[in-house]
C-alpha positions as CSV (number, residue, x, y, z in Angstrom):
1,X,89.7,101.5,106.6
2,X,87.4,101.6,103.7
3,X,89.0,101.5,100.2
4,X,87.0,101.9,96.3
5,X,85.4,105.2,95.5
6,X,84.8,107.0,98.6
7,X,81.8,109.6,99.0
8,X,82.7,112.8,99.8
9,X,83.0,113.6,103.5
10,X,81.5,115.1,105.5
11,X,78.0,114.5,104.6
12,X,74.9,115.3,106.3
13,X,71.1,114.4,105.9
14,X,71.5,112.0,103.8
15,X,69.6,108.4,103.3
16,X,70.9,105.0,103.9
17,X,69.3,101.2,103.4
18,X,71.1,98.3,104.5
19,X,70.0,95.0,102.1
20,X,72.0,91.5,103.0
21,X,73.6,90.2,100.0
22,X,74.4,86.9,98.6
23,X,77.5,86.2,100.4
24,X,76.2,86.2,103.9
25,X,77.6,90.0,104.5
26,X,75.7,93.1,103.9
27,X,75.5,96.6,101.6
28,X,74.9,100.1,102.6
29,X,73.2,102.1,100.3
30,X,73.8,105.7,100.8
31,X,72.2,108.3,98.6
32,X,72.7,112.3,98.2
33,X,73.0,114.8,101.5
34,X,74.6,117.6,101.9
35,X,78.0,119.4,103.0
36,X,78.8,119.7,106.5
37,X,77.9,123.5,106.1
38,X,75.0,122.7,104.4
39,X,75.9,124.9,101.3
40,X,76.4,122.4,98.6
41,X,74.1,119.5,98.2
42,X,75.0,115.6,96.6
43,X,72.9,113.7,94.0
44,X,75.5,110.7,94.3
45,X,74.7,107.4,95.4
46,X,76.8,104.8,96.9
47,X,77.1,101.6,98.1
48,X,79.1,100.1,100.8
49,X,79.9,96.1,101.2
50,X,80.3,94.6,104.2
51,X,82.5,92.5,105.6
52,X,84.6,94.0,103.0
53,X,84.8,98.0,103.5
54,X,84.7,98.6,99.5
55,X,82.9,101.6,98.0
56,X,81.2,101.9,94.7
57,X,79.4,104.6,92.8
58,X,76.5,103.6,91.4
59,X,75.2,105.3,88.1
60,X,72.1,106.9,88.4
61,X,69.5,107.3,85.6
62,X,67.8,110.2,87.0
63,X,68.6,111.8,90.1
64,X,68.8,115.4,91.3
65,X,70.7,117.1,94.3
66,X,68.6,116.5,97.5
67,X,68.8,116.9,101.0
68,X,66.4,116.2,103.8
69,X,64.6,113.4,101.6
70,X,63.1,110.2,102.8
71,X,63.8,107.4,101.4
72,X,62.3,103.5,101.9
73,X,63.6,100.3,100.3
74,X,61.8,98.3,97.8
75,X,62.1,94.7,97.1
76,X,64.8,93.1,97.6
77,X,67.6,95.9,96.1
78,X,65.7,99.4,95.0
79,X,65.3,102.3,97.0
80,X,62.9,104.7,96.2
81,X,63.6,108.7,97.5
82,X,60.8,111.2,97.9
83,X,60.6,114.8,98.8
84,X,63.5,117.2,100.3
85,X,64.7,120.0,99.1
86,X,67.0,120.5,95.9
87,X,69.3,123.2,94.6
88,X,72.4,123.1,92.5
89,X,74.9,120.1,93.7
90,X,77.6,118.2,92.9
């Protein structure tokens, strides 16, 4: 069972990166999507660490609601999202 601050679900079409971390274990980077009935789309991002099942929120700087994006890791911890669609999200 994950615990921290836990994404929204369900979620759909959204991105993920995986980048090892320090300790040996590993974080998920999820990033926007949208509902399971594809009415509402997410600009949220979040990251998941591994082995430990915590969430966390990470505060964006500018970010829109997107869905269908793709998305390709940079460097060792930056992800950088192009195209998709937008509308108004949550």
């Amino acid at each position: 069972m994950t615990t921290g601050n836990i994404p929204k679900a369900p979620q759909a079409h959204f991105f993920t990166a995986v980048f090892p971390n320090p300790d040996g274990g590993y974080e998920i980077f999820l990033f926007a999507g949208e509902g399971a009935t594809f009415d509402i789309r997410y600009h949220g991002a979040y990251v998941l660490s591994l082995p430990g099942l915590f969430w966390r929120q990470v505060t964006l700087t500018a970010a829109g609601a997107r869905s269908g994006h793709t998305c390709v890791a940079v460097r060792e911890r930056q992800v950088l999202s192009v195209g998709g669609e937008n509308s108004k999200g949550l």
